[in-house]
N, C-alpha and C positions, 0 to 999 in steps of 0.2 A: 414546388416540393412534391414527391411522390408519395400519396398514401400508403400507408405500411398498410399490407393486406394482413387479418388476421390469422393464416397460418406462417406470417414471418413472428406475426408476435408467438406465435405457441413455440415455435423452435427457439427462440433465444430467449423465453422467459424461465423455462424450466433450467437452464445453466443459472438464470440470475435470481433464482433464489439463494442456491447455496453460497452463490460467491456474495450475496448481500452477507449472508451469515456468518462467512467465514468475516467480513470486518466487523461483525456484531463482537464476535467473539473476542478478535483481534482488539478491538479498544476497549472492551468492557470488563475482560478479565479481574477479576477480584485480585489484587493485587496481596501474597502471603509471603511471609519472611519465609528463605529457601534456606532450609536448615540441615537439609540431608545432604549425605554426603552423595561422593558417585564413582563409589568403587565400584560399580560392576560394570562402569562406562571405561573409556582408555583415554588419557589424557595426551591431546595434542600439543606440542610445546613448540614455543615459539614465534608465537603469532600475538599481536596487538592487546586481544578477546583473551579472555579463559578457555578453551574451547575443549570438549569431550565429546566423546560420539560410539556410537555400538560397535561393538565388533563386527565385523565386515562392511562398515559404513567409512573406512578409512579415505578414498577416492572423491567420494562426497564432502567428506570431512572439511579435508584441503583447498577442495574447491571454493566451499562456502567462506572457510577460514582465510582462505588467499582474495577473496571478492571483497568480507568484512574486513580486511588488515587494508585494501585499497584505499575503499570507503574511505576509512575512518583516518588514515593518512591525509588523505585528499581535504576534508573537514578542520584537521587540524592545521593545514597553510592556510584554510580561510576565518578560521573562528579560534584559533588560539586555544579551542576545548578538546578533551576526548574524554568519553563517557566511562564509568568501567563500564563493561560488557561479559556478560558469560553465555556462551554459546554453545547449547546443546545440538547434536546433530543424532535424533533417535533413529532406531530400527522399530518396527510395528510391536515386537515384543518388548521394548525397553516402554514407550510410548505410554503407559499406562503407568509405569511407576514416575515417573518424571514430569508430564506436561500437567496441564490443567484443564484439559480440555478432553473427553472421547473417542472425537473428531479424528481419525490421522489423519493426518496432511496439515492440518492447520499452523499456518506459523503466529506465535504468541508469545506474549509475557508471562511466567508464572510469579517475579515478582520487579521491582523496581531494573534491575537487570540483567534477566535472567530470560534469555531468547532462546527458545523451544522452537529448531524445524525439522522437517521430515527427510529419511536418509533416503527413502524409496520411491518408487509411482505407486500408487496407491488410486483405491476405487473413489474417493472424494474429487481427486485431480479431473480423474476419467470422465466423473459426470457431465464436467464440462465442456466436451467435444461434442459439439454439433452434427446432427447428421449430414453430410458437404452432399450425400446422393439428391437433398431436400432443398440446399443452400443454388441462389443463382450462381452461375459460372464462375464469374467472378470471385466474388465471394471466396466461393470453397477453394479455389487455385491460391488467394492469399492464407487459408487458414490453413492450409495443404502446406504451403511452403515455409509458414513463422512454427508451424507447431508441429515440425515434423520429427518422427525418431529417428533411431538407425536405424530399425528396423523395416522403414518405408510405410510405419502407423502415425497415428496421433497422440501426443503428451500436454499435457496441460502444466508441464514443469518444467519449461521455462520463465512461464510468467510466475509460479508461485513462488518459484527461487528468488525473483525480484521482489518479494514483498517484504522478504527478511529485513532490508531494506530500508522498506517505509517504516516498518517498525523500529528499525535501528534509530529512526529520526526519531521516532519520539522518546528514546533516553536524550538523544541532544537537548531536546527543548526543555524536557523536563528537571534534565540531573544541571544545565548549565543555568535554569533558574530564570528562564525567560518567559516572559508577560504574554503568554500566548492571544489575550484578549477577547476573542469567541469561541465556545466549542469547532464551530466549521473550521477557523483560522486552523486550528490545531491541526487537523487533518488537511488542509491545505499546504501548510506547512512543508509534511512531509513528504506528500506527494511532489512537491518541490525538490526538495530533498530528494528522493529521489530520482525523479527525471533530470534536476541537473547532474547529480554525478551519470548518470547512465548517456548523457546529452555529453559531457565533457572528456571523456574516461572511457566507455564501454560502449558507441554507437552504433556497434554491428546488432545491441541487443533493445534497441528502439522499437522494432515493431516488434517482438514481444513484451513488451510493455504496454504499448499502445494498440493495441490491435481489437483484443479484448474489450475494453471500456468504452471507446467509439465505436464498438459495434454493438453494446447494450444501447448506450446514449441513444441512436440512433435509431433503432428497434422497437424503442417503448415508447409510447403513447403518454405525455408527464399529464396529459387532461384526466387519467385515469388513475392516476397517482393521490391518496388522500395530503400528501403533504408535496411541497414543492419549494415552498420560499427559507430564504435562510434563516428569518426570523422565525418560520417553523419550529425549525430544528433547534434555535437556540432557547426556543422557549418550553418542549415538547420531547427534547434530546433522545431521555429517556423511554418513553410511551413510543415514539418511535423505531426507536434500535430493537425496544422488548419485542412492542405489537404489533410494527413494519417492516419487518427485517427487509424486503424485497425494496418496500420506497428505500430505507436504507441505503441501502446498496446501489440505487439510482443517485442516489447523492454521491456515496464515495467514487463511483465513474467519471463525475462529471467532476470534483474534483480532480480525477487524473487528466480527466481531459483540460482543464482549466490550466493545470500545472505545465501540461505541455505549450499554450499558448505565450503563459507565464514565462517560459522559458524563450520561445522564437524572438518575443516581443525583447527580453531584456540582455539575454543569456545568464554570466556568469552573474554580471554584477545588481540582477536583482536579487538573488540569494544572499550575496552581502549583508545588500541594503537591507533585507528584511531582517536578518539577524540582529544586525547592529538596531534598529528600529525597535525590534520585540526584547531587547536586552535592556534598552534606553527606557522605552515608554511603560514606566510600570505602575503607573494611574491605567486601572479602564476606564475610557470614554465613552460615549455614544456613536451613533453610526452614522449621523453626518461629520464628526470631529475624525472618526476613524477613515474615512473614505477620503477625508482633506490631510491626513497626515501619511496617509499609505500615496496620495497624489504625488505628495511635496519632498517627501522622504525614502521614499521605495521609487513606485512604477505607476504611470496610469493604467495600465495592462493588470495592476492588482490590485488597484482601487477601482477598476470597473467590473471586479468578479462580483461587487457590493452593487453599481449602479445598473449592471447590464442580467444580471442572474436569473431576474424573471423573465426580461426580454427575448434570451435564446432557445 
């Protein structure tokens, strides 16, 4: 294994604070009954979602509405459920009256479900881009060619497009009443969630999804991280998200990257199986009963995110 020199860590750590934050935000949101109306939005009609979005955000609109109406299609031949969903698509000026967040760009819940994303590129996205003049050869020719514009620049919105996504997973889990079992679970979950529909359905947009969080993973040093194990996180959840945002976020990576594994190892029908599992088992257990019933019932591939998580 090559040691990471530390001007690799300074280049990839200053993207991964914010993106630890943005899933601070993303899960932690205060969740308030949305009571306002949204007349000064435009109402998209005909699609799965409620969807609304700013004037001149129509294009985006569609996009995101025609991705969410796949999604949520797709979910419903395998899980019999569809969530409600209302789907805001803001402009930088609507943004303030509407989300829950300061943040643009952030995609979020502002309440049970009610999906707030951004119509624009925005400076939050941008902070993201690495210098490639900095990055080895390598490197930068892949992050040159997944996160490229029209323009022949750099955007960090393709991946954030896909987060809408992981959050759309978590009204499944939530609104259809499943036994999520661990904080971590929850957020594995999703990331599931979404890598298999993006694995099943959209594969040309793989390595924007992937690209990203195997190059944090990868990057950081986890010896220098104050938390690391899942019992961490399930005991510390909080103290961590508030006071760690950055370990944070080294978790929710490796979550993605976990979920891609998740995925080679089972494909379709570990999603299933873990649905139907987290729908079924709604005693929580302990974690050697949970690691033998995710063995017996799901995947060994997801009962060794449990036994292998310190090891990698």
């Amino acid at each position: 294994m090559k040691t990471k020199t530390h001007f690799q860590q300074q280049v990839f750590l200053k993207p991964f604070l914010p993106f630890s934050f943005l899933f601070l935000i993303c899960c932690f949101s205060s969740f308030r009954t949305n009571g306002q109306s949204y007349d000064s939005l435009v109402n998209l009609q005909g699609h799965q979602a409620q969807v609304y979005y700013s004037k001149g955000a129509l294009a985006k609109a569609k996009r995101m509405a025609a991705q969410t109406d796949a999604v949520m299609q797709f979910y419903q031949g395998l899980t019999g459920f569809t969530p409600a969903v209302v789907l805001l698509v803001l402009s930088p000026e609507d943004w303030s009256t509407y989300s829950q967040t300061p943040v643009y760009g952030m995609p979020h819940y502002t309440d049970s479900k009610t999906l707030v994303v951004a119509a624009a590129n925005n400076d939050f996205w941008k902070s993201f881009i690495p210098p490639l003049e900095k990055l080895p050869a390598g490197l930068a020719t892949r992050i040159s060619a997944t996160y490229a514009d029209p323009k022949g620049g750099l955007t960090m919105e393709p991946f954030f497009d896909l987060l809408a996504i992981h959050e759309l997973g978590h009204a499944y889990h939530k609104q259809a009443g499943l036994q999520i079992q661990r904080k971590w679970m929850g957020e594995l979950f999703v990331n599931i969630f979404l890598h298999t529909y993006i694995a099943e359905k959209e594969p040309r947009l793989l390595p924007a999804l992937t690209l990203f969080p195997n190059m944090v993973v990868t990057v950081t040093d986890r010896h220098k991280l104050k938390y690391t194990s899942l019992q961490d996180l399930e005991q510390l959840y909080d103290e961590i998200t508030r006071q760690y945002p950055q370990n944070y976020g080294w978790y929710q990576c490796r979550w993605h990257m976990e979920a891609g594994s998740i995925y080679d190892a089972g494909a379709l029908s570990v999603f299933n199986k873990l649905w139907e599992f987290l729908k079924e088992q709604q005693l929580v257990v302990d974690d050697n009963s949970l690691t033998d019933l995710l063995n017996r019932k799901v995947h060994a591939r997801v009962a060794a995110v449990i036994q292998q998580w310190d090891k990698e």
